[in-house]
C-alpha positions in Angstrom: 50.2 6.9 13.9 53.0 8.6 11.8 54.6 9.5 14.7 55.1 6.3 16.2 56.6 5.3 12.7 59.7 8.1 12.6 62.7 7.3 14.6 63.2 9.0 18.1 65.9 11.2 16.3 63.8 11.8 13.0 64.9 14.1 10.5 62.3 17.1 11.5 65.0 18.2 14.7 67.9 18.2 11.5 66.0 20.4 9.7 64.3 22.2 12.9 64.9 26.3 12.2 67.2 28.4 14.5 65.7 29.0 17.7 65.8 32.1 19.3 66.1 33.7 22.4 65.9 31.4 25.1 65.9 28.4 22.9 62.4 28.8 21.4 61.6 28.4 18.1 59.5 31.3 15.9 56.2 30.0 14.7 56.6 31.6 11.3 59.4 30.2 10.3 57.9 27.0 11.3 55.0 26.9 9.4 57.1 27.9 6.6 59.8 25.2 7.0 57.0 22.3 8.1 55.3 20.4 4.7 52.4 19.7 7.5 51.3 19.3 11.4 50.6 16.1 12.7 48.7 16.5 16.1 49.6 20.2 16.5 53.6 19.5 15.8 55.3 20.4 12.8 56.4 18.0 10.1 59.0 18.4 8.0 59.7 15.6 6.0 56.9 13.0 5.0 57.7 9.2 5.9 58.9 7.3 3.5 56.8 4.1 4.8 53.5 5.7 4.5 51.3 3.7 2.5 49.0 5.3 0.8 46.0 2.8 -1.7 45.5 4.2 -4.9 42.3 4.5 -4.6 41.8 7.0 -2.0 43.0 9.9 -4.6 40.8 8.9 -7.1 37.8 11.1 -7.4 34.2 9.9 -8.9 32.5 13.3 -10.9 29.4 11.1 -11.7 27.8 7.9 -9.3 25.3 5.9 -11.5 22.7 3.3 -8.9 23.0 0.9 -12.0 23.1 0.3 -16.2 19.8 2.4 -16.3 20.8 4.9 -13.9 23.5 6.0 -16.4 21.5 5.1 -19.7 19.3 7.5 -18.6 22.3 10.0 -17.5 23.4 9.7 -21.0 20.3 10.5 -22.6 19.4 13.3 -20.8 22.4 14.9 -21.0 22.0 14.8 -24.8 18.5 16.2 -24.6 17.6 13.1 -26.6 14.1 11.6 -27.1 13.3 8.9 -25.0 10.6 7.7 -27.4 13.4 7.4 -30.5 16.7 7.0 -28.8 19.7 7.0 -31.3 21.0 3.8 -30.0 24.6 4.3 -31.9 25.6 7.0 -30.0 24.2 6.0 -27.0 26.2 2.6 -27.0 29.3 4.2 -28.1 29.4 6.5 -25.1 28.0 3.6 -23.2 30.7 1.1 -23.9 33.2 3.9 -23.4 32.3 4.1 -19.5 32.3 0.3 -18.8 36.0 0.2 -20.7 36.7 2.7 -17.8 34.8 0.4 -14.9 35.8 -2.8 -16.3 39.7 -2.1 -16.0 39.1 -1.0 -12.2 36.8 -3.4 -11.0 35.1 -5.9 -12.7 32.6 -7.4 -10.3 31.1 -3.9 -10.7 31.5 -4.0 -14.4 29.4 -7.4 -14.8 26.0 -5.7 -14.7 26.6 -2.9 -16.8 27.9 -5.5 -19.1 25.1 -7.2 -19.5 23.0 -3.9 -20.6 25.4 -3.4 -23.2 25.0 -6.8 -24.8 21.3 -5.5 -24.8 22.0 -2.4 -26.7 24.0 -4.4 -29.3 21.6 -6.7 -29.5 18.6 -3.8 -30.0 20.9 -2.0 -32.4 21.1 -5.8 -34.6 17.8 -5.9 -35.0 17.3 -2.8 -36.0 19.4 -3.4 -38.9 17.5 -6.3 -39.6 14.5 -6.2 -42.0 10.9 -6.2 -39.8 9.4 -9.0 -39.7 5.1 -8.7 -39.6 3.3 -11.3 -37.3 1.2 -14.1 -38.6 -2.2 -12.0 -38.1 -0.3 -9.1 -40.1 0.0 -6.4 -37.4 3.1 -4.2 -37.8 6.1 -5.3 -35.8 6.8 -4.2 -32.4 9.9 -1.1 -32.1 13.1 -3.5 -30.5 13.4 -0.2 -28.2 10.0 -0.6 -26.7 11.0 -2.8 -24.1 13.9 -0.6 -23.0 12.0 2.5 -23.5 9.3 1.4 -21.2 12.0 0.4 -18.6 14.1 3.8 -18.4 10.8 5.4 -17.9 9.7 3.2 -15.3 13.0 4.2 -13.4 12.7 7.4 -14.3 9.5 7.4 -12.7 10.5 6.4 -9.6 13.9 8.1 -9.4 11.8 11.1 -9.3 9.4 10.1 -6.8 12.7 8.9 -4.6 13.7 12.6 -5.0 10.8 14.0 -3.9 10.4 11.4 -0.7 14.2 12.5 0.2 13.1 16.5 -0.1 10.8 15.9 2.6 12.2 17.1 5.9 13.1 13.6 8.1 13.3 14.1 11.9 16.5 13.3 13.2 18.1 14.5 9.9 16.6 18.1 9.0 15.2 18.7 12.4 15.1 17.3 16.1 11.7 16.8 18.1 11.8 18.9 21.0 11.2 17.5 24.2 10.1 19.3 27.4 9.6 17.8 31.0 6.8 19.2 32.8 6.5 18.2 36.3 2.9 17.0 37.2 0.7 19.2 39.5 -0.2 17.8 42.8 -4.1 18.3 42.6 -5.3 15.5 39.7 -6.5 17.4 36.2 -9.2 15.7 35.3 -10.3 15.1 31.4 -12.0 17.3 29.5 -15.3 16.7 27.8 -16.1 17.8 24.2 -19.6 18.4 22.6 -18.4 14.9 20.5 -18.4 13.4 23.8 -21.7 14.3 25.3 -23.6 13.3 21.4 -21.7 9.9 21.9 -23.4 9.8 25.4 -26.9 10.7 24.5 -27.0 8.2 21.5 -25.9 5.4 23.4 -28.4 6.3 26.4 -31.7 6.9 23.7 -30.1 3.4 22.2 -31.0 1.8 26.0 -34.6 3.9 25.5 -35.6 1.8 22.8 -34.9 -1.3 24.1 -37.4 -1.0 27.6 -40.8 -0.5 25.7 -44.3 -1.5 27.7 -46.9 -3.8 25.5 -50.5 -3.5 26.4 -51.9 -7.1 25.7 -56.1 -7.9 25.2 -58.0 -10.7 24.9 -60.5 -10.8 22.3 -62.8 -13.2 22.5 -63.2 -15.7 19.8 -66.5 -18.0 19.5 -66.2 -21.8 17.7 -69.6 -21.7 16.9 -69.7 -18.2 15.6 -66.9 -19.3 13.3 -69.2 -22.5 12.1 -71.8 -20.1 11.3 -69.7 -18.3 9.3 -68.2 -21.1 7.2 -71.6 -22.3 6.7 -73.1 -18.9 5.1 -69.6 -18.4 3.1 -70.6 -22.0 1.7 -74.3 -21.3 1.0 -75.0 -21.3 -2.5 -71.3 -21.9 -3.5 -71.0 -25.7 -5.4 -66.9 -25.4 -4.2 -65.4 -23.2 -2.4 -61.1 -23.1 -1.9 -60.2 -23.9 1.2 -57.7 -21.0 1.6 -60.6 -18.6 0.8 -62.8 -19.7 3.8 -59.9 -17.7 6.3 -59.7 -14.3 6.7 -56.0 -13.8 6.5 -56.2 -9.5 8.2 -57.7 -10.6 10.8 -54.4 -12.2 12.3 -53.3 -15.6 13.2 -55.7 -16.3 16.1 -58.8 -15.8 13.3 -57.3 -18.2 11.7 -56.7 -20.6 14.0 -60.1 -20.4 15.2 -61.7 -21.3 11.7 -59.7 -23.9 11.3 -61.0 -25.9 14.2 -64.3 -24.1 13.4 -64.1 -26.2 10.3 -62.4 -29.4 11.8 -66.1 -29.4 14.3 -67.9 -29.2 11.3 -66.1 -32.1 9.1 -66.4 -34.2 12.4 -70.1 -33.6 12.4 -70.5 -34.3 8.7 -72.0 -30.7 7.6 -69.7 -30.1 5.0 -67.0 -32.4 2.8 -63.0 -31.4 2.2 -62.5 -33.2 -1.4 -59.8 -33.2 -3.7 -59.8 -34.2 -7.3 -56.0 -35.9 -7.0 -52.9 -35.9 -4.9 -51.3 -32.8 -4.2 -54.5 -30.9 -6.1 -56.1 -27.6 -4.8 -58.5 -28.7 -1.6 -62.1 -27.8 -1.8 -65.0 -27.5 0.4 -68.7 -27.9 0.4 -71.4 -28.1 2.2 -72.8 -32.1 3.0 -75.0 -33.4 0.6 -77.9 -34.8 2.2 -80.4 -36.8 0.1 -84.0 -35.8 0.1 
């Protein structure tokens, strides 16, 4: 510290005030002698090994986050349109800043650079007589690109405002926390309405799933089925042989005029023909010569 740096006899004691009664010296005339107090002691005279960077008095009015950050600064501080920037002032002022960067720190200065060059270059073609596109649309504005940038960060330097508006926890306001010291007899849960619908659902879900089936036996006749093919065939020259089963009645009607019909091809009252491969099968009855 600075007092480690004066000399055991330093120059403050030579230039200490007169002391008083008793050897003690008047705090007025102290504080009007002393240039500051170091640690609660007086000091009178400031050490002349002190280093002190240049940089620590230097003072910063305006922070930019980047070359856009103070584009933008620059434009709205000129109430300027955004849509039709006047890019010769704009650079001018520009350029002025980065002179004042660029002879302080460079490494800083090496971005903003490079957004200068761009404004120059915007500025060039500007002055340079439009070109139209081979399929004859008008030229694009060279300040659309960095039009639709600065807005872009506009945009979201806003929406970084807002976000930082919001209180934080820890930074606007601490969560409080209270210890309470648990009961001895056990609280048991509560139950809400939501719980007790959650309950009854699941429980008429189960319901559905136990259900009692009454199974009968009808009875189904071979022969009564023959008969039937044989009257459905009476008359008929053909007859489809998807037409001869009677598709309500359910599978085991079915069943039991197909083997109804299988008894009576195997006893050679009626004929299952069919005109090709993979033609429509018919039926008839057997032909029996006179």
């Amino acid at each position: 510290m600075i007092d480690d740096v004066l000399a055991p006899d330093a120059p403050r004691r030579a230039n200490a005030a007169p002391a008083g009664e008793g050897g003690a010296v008047d705090p007025a005339v102290v504080d009007g002698i002393a240039v500051a107090r170091l640690y609660g002691e007086p000091l009178f005279t400031l050490p002349t090994d002190l280093y002190i960077p240049p940089d620590a008095l230097e003072v910063f009015l305006e922070a930019f986050e980047g070359p856009l950050d103070l584009l933008l600064y620059l434009i709205r501080r000129q109430n300027f349109n955004i849509l039709d920037i006047p890019l010769a002032s704009v650079t001018r002022q520009y350029l002025a800043y980065v002179e004042q960067i660029r002879a302080s720190n460079l490494e800083l200065a090496s971005d903003y650079l490079l957004m200068a060059a761009m404004l120059i270059e915007i500025k060039s073609r500007m002055l340079l007589p439009p070109k139209r596109s081979d399929d004859g649309r008008e030229p694009e504005d060279p300040r659309a690109e960095l039009v639709r940038r600065l807005i872009d960060y506009e945009q979201m330097k806003l929406a970084a405002l807002r976000l930082d508006a919001l209180p934080m926890i820890g930074r606007d306001f601490l969560r409080a926390q209270v210890t309470i010291e648990q009961a001895v007899a056990p609280r048991l849960p509560e139950v809400n309405a939501d719980d007790l619908r959650v309950a009854w659902a699941d429980i008429l879900k189960r319901a559905t799933l136990n259900r009692h089936h009454l199974i009968t036996r009808e009875q189904l006749s071979v022969r009564e089925h023959m008969s039937f093919v044989l009257k459905s065939l009476q008359g008929r020259r053909f007859a489809l042989f998807e037409d001869l089963f009677e598709v309500q009645r359910g599978a085991q009607v079915m069943v039991v005029t197909f083997i109804a019909m299988l008894e009576l091809a195997r006893e050679r009252l009626i004929e299952v023909t069919q005109a090709e491969a993979f033609a429509p099968i018919y039926v008839r009855l057997a032909y029996s010569p006179a």
